[in-house]
C-alpha positions in Angstrom: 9.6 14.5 -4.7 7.6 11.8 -3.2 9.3 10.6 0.3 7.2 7.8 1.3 5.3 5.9 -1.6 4.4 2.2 -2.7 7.3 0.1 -4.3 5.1 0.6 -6.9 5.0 4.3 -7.2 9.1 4.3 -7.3 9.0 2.1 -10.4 6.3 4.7 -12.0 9.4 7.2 -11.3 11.9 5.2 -12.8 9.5 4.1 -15.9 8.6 7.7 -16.4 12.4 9.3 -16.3 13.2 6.4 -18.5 10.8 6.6 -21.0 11.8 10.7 -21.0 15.1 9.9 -21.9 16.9 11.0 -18.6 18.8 8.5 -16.8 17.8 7.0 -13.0 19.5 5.1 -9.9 17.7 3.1 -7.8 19.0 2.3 -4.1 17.9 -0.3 -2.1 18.5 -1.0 1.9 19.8 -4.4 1.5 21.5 -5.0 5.0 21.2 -3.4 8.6 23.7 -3.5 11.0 21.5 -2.5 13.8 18.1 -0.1 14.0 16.8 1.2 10.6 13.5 3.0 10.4 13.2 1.1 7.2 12.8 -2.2 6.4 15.0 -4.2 3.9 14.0 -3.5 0.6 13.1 0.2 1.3 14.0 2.1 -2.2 14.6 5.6 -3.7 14.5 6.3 -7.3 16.5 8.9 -8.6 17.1 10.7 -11.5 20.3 12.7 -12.8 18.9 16.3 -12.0 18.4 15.0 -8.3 14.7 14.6 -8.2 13.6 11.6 -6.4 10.8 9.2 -4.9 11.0 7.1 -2.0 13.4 7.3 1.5 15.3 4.8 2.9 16.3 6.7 6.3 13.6 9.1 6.8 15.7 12.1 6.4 19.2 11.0 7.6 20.9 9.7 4.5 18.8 11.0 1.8 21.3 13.6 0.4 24.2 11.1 0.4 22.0 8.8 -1.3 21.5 11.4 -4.0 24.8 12.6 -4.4 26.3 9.3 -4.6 23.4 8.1 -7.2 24.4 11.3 -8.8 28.1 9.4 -9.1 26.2 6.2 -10.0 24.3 7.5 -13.5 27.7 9.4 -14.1 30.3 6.9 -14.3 27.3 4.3 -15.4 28.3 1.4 -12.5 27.1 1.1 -9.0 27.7 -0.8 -6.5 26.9 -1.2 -2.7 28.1 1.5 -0.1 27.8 1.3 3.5 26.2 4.3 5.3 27.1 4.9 9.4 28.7 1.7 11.7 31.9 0.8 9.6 31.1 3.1 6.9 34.5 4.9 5.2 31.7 8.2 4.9 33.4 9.7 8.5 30.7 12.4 7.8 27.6 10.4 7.5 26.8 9.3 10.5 23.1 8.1 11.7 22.0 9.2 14.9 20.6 5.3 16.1 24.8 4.4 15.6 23.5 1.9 12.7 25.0 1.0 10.1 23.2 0.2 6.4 24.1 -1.3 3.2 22.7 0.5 -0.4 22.6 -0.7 -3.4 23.0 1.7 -6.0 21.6 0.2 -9.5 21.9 2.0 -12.7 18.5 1.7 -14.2 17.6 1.4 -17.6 14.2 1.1 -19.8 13.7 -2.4 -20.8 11.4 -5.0 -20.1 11.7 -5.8 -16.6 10.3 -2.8 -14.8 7.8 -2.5 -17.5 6.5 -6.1 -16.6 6.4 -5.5 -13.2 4.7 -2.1 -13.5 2.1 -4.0 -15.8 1.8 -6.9 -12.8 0.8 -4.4 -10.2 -1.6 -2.4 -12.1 -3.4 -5.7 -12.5 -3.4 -6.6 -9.1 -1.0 -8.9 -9.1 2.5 -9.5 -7.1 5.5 -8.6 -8.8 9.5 -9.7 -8.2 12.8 -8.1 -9.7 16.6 -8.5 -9.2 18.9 -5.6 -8.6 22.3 -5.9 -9.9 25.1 -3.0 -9.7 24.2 -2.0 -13.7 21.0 -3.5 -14.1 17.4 -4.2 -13.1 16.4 -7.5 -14.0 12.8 -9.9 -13.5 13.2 -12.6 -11.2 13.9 -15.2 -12.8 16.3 -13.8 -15.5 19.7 -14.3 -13.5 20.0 -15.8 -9.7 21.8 -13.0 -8.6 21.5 -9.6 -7.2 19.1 -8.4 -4.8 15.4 -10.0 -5.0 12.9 -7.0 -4.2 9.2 -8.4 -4.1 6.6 -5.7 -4.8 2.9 -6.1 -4.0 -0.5 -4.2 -5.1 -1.7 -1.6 -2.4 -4.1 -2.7 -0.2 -8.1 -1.6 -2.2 -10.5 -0.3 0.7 -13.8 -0.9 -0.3 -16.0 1.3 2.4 -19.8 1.3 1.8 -21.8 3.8 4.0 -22.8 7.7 3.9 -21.7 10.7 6.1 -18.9 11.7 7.7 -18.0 7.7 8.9 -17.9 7.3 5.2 -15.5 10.6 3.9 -13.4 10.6 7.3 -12.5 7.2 6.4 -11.7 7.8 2.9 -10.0 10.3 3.2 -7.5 9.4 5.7 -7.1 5.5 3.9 -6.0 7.8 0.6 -3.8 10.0 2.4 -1.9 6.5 3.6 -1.9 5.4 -0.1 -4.8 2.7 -0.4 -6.7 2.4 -3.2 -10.1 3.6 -2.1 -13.7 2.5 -3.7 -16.7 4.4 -1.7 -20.3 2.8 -2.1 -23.1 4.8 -1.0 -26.9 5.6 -1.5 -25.9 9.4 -0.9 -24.7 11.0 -4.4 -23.7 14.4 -2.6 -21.8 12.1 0.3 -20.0 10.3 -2.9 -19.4 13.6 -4.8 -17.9 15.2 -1.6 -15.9 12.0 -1.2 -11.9 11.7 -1.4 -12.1 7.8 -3.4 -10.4 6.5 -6.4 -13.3 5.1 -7.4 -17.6 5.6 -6.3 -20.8 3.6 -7.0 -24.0 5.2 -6.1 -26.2 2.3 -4.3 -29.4 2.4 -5.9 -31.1 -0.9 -5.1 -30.5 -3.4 -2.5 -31.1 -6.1 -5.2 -29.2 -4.6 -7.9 -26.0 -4.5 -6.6 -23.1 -2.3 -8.5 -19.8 -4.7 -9.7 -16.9 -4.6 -7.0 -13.6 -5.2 -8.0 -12.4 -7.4 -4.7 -9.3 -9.1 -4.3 -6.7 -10.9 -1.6 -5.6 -6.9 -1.2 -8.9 -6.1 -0.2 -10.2 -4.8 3.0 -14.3 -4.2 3.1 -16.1 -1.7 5.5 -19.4 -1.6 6.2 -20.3 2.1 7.9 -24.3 1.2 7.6 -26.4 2.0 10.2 -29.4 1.0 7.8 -30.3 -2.4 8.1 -31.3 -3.0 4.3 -28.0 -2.1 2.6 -26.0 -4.0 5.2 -28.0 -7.4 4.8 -27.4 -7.1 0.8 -23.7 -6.2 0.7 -22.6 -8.3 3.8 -22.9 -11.9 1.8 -21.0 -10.3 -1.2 -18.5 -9.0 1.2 -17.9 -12.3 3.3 -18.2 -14.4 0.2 -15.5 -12.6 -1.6 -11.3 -13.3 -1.6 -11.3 -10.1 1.2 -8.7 -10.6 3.5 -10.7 -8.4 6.2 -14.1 -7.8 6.4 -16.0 -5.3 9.4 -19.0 -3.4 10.3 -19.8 -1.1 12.8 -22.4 -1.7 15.9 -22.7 -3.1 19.4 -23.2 -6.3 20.6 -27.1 -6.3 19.9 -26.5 -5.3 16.5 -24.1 -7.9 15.9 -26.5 -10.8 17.5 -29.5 -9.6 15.0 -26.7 -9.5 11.7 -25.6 -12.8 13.1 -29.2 -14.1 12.9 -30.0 -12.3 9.2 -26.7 -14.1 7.8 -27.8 -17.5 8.7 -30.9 -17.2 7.7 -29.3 -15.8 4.3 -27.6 -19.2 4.2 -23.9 -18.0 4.9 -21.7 -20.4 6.6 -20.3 -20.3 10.2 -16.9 -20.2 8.3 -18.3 -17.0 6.4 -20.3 -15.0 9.2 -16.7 -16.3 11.6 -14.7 -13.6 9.0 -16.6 -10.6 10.1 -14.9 -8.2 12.4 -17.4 -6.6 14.8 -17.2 -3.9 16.4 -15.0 -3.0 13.8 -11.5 -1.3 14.8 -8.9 -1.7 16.6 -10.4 0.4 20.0 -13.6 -1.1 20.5 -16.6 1.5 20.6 -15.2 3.9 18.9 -17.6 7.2 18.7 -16.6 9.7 16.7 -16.1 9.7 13.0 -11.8 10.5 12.9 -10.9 8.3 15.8 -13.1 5.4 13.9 -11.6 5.7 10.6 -7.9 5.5 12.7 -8.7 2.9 14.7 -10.2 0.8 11.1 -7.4 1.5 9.2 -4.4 0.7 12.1 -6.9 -2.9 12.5 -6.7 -4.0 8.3 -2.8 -2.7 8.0 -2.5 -5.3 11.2 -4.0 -7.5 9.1 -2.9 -7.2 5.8 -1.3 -10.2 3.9 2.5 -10.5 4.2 
C-alpha cells in the first residue's frame, strides 16, 4: 500500500490491477464541509482484495473508504457518500467535526487512464472526469468530477558531497524526480537519484532534460562548474533556479554572468542564498530548507 503518492502513482495502481484482470474503485474528495487534511481532488485507488494507494483523510476514513469501494466493485455502481457532519455513517465520525463528500468510481481499462498515464510520463499535464461507473478524458462528456493531474516536480541538483546526497535523498523520499550532476563518480554512485551524469568537462556539458516542473540546484563551491552550468540553468524553462554562498559570492557570480552575456532578466531568476532559512550550515538542514523554498514555489 502506498498512503501518500502522486496522482500519478494512483493511476499506475489502477492501470496495473486493470491490466491484471482484477477490478478497482477510485474515490475522490470532491467536497468539504469544513477542515480536511486533504485537498479536493485527494484520491485512493482500490482494488477488490482491499489493497490500495493513496489517502484521502490521513488515517480517519481509510477503512470505510475501502469497505465501501469493496461495495462499489461488487454491485458495479458508485456513487457519492458523505463521510462525518451530516453523514447517515453514525459510526464514522472525523475527529476535526468535518464533513466530506467521496466519489466512489468503478474503474475500468480503457483509454482514458492510459492516455493520461502516457501524458505524465512525458511531462506533460493530464485531465480526466470521474463519473459514478466510469473514468473518462476531459473532454469526452461535461460531466462528473474534473481531476487535473500534473508531472512531479524534476530536481536537478549539481554538486558533490554530502550537500549533494543529503539533498537527494530527502527530495526522493518526498517523491521528486531527482537528476544528480557531479564531477565525483563515488559521490554519484553513493547517490539516492533517478537519474546521474558524471561532469567531465566544463565545456562539454552532459544533456539535461529541464522543464516548467523543474527546479535546478547548484551545491558548487568550485567556481568552474558553477560558471558553466549557471547560463544553462537560468536559460532554461526552470521554474526555480539557486545556488549556495554569501553575499560576496553572489556579487562575484553576479559579475561572471554578465560578463557571460546573461540578461538582468536571467541573472534576476537566481535565488541566492538558496533556501528558505538563509545561511544555512549544515548539509540536512540545507537540503530542508531547499526543498520547503521550490515546493513554495512550484507552479500551480
Amino acid at each position: 500500500m502506498q498512503f501518500d503518492p502522486s496522482g500519478g502513482d494512483i493511476l499506475g495502481f489502477a492501470e496495473e490491477e486493470l491490466a491484471a484482470g482484477r477490478r478497482v474503485a477510485i474515490a475522490t474528495l470532491t467536497d468539504i464541509d469544513g477542515s480536511s487534511p486533504r485537498a479536493v481532488g485527494a484520491q485512493m485507488a482500490i482494488a477488490e482484495d482491499g489493497r490500495f494507494c493513496g489517502s484521502i483523510s490521513s488515517g480517519c476514513l481509510e477503512r470505510a473508504i475501502i469497505a465501501e469501494a469493496g461495495r462499489t466493485i461488487a454491485e458495479g455502481d458508485g456513487g457519492v457518500i458523505r463521510y462525518g457532519k451530516g453523514s447517515r455513517f453514525v459510526d464514522v465520525v472525523l475527529p476535526c467535526g468535518s464533513g466530506v463528500d467521496i466519489l466512489f468510481t468503478v474503474a475500468s481499462a480503457g483509454d482514458a487512464i492510459t492516455a493520461a498515464l502516457a501524458s505524465l510520463r512525458a511531462r506533460r499535464s493530464a485531465a480526466l472526469r470521474f463519473g459514478t461507473n466510469a473514468v473518462m478524458t476531459a473532454n469526452e462528456d461535461s460531466r462528473g468530477f474534473l481531476r487535473a493531474y500534473r508531472p512531479p516536480i524534476r530536481l536537478v541538483i549539481a554538486g558533490y558531497g554530502p550537500e549533494l546526497t543529503l539533498l537527494a535523498a530527502i527530495a526522493s523520499a518526498a517523491g521528486f524526480i531527482v537528476c544528480a550532476l557531479s564531477p565525483d563518480a563515488e559521490c554519484l554512485a553513493t547517490c539516492n537519484a533517478d537519474e546521474t551524469a558524471r561532469l567531465l568537462s566544463s565545456s562539454v556539458l552532459p544533456e539535461i532534460a529541464i522543464d516548467y516542473r523543474t527546479a535546478c540546484i547548484l551545491l558548487f563551491h568550485d567556481r568552474e562548474w558553477e560558471r558553466a552550468l549557471a547560463p544553462l540553468f537560468l536559460q532554461s524553462p526552470a521554474f526555480y533556479v539557486g545556488a549556495v554562498g554569501g553575499p560576496k559570492t553572489a556579487a562575484l557570480r553576479r559579475a561572471s554572468l554578465q560578463e557571460d552575456g546573461l540578461s538582468e532578466a536571467d541573472i534576476a531568476r537566481l535565488s541566492a542564498p538558496v533556501g528558505l532559512v538563509p545561511m544555512t550550515r549544515d548539509p540536512s538542514s540545507l537540503a530542508v530548507s531547499i526543498l520547503a523554498e521550490i515546493v513554495a514555489k512550484a507552479p500551480s
